[in-house]
Every structure is written in structure tokens, then in C-alpha cells.
N, C-alpha and C positions, 0 to 999 in steps of 0.2 A: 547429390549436389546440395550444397548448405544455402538458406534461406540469405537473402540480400542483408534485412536490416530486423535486428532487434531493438522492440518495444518496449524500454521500461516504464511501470505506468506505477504511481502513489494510488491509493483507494482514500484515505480518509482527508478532504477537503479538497483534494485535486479530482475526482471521482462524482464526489460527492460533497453537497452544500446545504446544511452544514457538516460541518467535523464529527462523526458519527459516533467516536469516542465520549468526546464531551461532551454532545449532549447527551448521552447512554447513562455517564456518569453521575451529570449534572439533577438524572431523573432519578436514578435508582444506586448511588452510591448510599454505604452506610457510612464515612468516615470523610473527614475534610481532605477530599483530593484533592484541590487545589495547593495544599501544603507541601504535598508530594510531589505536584508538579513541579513547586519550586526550588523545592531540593533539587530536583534532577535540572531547571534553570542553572542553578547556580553553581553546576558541576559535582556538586555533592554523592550524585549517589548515579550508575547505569541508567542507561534507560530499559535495562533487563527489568533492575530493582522497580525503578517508576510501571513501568508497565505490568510487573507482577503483583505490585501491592497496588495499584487500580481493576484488578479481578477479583483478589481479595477480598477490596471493599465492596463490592454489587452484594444486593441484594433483591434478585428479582428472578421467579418461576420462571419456567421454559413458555410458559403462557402468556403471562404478561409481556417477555421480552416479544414474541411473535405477535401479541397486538401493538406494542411499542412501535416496530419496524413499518408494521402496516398500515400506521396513523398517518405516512408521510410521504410524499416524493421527496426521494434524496438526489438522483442523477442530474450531476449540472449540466446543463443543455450540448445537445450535439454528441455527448455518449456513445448513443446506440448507433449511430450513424456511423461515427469514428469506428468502431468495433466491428460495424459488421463491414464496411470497406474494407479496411486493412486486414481484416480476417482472411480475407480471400483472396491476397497478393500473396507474396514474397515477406511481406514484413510477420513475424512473430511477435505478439503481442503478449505478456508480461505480467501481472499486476502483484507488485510485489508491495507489500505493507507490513509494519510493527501493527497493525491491528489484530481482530480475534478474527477468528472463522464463523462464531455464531451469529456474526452480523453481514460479514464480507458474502459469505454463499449466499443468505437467503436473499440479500438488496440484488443481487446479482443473479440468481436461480432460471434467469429466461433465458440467459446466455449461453449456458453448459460450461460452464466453466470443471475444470479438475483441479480442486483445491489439496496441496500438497503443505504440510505442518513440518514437515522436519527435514535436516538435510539427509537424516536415511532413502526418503523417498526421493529427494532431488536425485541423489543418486541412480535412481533410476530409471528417469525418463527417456528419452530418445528424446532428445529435443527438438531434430528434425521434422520426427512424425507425428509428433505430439501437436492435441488441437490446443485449447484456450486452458491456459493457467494463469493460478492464483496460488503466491507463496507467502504465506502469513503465519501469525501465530493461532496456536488451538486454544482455544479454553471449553474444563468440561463441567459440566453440572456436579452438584456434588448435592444436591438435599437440602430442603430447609432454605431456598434460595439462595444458597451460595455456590461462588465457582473456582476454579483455579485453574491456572494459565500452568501452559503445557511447556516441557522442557526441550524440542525438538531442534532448538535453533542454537541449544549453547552456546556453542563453540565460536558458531558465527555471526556472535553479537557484535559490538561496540560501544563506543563513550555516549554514543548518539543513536544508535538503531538498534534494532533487539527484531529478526535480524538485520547485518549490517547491507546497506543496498547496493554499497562497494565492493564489498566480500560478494555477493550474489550475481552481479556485471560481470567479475574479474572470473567465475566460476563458469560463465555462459559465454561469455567473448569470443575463444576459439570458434564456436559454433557460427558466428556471423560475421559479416564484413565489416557492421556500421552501427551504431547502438546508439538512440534516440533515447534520450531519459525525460521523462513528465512529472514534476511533482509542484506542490505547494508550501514546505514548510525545511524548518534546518534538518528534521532527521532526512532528508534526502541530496542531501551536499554532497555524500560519499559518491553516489552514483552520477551526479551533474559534473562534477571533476573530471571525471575519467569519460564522457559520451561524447559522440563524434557531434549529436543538432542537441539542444536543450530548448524544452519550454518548461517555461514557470508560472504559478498565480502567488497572491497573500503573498505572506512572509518572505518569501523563497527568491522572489525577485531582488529586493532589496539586497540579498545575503551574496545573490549572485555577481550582483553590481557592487559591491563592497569586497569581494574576493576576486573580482575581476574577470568570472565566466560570461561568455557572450550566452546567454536567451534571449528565447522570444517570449514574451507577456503576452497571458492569453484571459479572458473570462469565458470560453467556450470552447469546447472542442470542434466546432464548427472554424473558431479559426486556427487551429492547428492542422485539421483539414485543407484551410486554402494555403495554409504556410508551406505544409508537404508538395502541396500542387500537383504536377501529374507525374513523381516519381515513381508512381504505383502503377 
């Protein structure tokens, strides 16, 4: 018997406050990201390319980035609450990101999460019996503080997501009835398009009310919690 409702959940900004990319970047980039970014603004380049050439530029040990991580509460309030409710309904819960793994596991490490990097592995979950996932990009150490983002998602990029979180919905759908998308910013349009409830923060609000998708605006997953109310 298949699970009621699938959980798509964003990690950086919707998750977590702030953006854990930028500020990663902002501390330990060697190159003006912000230039990059705005290539990928202004259509110029993938968000494969933006997101590849911001691993690139990092320069920071496996050590500094683990004290980095641990200097800070990232989880925006109501999180763990959210997670561990819905964890133990019917609803599956999701967290799919264009961020890296080397930040996404360890901000997350109490939870148990199964982080899967490439569609080879998506390929093989049960997604039925499977507990708590996390589908993101890899990046691996390489020496000398540098790193490079991993190629697992190819195929299933886009103009906008690196991977795309519309390709990732339309690949998990079958599996459930009803598909609830959470995010904060435009790489997550693909997946607010096509979900049966939508909530949004930041940017994503705006984008969604200019495209004309009905959300709910949240600063807390505490109120996504009373928005679901007692479908669980």
C-alpha cells in the first residue's frame, strides 16, 4: 500500500536560515562568486555551470569547514518538530536540494537521514520502505582545500536546478497520491508547478504569485504544521 502524501522539502533557506551556500561561499570562496551568480541571473550559463564553478572556487580543509558548520544554528524554527511528526504518518518526507552533501548531512546528522547523490542510487530505493532522504549534490575533497562537485545528477539538471526538482516529483509521483512542495527561492518553481498544497518563504512567494500558483507563506514550519492540521 503506497504512502498518502509526498514531501518535497528545499534545504538551503527554506530549511535553513541563513542560505548555507552563501554564506559557505561568502567565508571560504577563492574567486568573486557573486559574478557567477549573476551569470546564472541573467540566463547566461546552467545552474549545473553556477553550481560547479562555486565548489571550485572553496577553499577550505575538511576541518575548518566542520568548525564553520558548528559555529551556528542553522534550522529555521519548528524543523524538528515538522520532521519528526510527519515522519511517522503516511506522509514521506523528501529533502531535495542543488546544494552539496558536505553541509546538508552534517546540519542534519541527528535525523538519520539517507543521503543519495546520483540518479544511479535514486534508482534504487524502495521508496515505499525507505526512511528519511536527502537528494542533493556531492562535492569531494580534493587536497590543498579544494573541492569538486560531483556528476551524479547529469542528466537530470535544468536551466534552473542542478538537479531539476520537477524531473525529481515527476520521477517519485507514481509512488503517492498527493505531493506537498516547500521551498524558498526560483530554483524550486519546477516542483511548485506541478504539487497538489504548496508552501513558500523569501523569493518564492513572490515568483509564485506572479505565476499565479496558490501557496501558503510561512516563516516557520510550525505554521506549515497548523496548515496541514490533522491530515495526519
Amino acid at each position: 500500500m503506497k504512502r498518502q502524501h509526498l514531501v518535497l522539502c528545499d534545504f538551503d533557506g527554506t530549511i535553513t536560515q541563513p542560505d548555507v551556500t552563501d554564506t559557505l561561499l561568502a567565508q571560504f570562496s577563492s574567486k568573486n562568486w557573486q559574478a557567477v551568480g549573476q551569470k546564472y541571473d541573467l540566463g547566461k550559463i546552467t545552474h549545473r555551470h553556477m553550481n560547479s564553478g562555486f565548489v571550485d572556487s572553496l577553499r577550505v580543509s575538511e576541518g575548518q569547514l566542520q568548525k564553520f558548520l558548528d559555529s551556528r544554528t542553522w534550522l529555521r524554527p519548528g524543523f524538528e518538530d515538522f520532521i519528526n511528526k510527519y515522519q511517522a504518518s503516511d506522509y514521506k518526507i523528501v529533502i531535495v536540494s542543488s546544494g552539496w552533501d558536505i553541509y546538508i548531512e552534517e546540519i542534519l546528522k541527528k535525523f538519520d537521514f539517507q543521503v543519495i547523490t546520483s540518479k544511479t542510487e535514486f534508482s534504487k530505493v524502495n521508496w515505499q520502505d525507505s526512511g528519511r532522504v536527502i537528494l542533493c549534490n556531492s562535492a569531494k575533497f580534493q587536497g590543498q582545500g579544494k573541492w569538486k562537485m560531483g556528476n551524479g545528477w547529469l542528466s537530470w539538471g535544468c536551466q534552473i536546478s542542478s538537479p531539476c526538482k520537477g524531473k525529481i516529483l515527476d520521477e517519485l509521483r507514481p509512488n503517492f497520491d498527493q505531493v506537498i512542495a516547500i521551498g524558498n527561492s526560483g530554483t524550486d518553481i519546477c516542483m511548485m508547478e506541478k504539487s497538489s498544497q504548496t508552501f513558500a518563504t523569501g523569493s518564492l512567494k513572490k515568483i509564485c504569485q506572479e505565476q499565479s500558483i496558490n501557496c501558503v507563506g510561512f516563516e516557520s514550519f510550525a505554521e506549515i504544521n497548523l496548515a496541514l492540521g490533522t491530515s495526519v
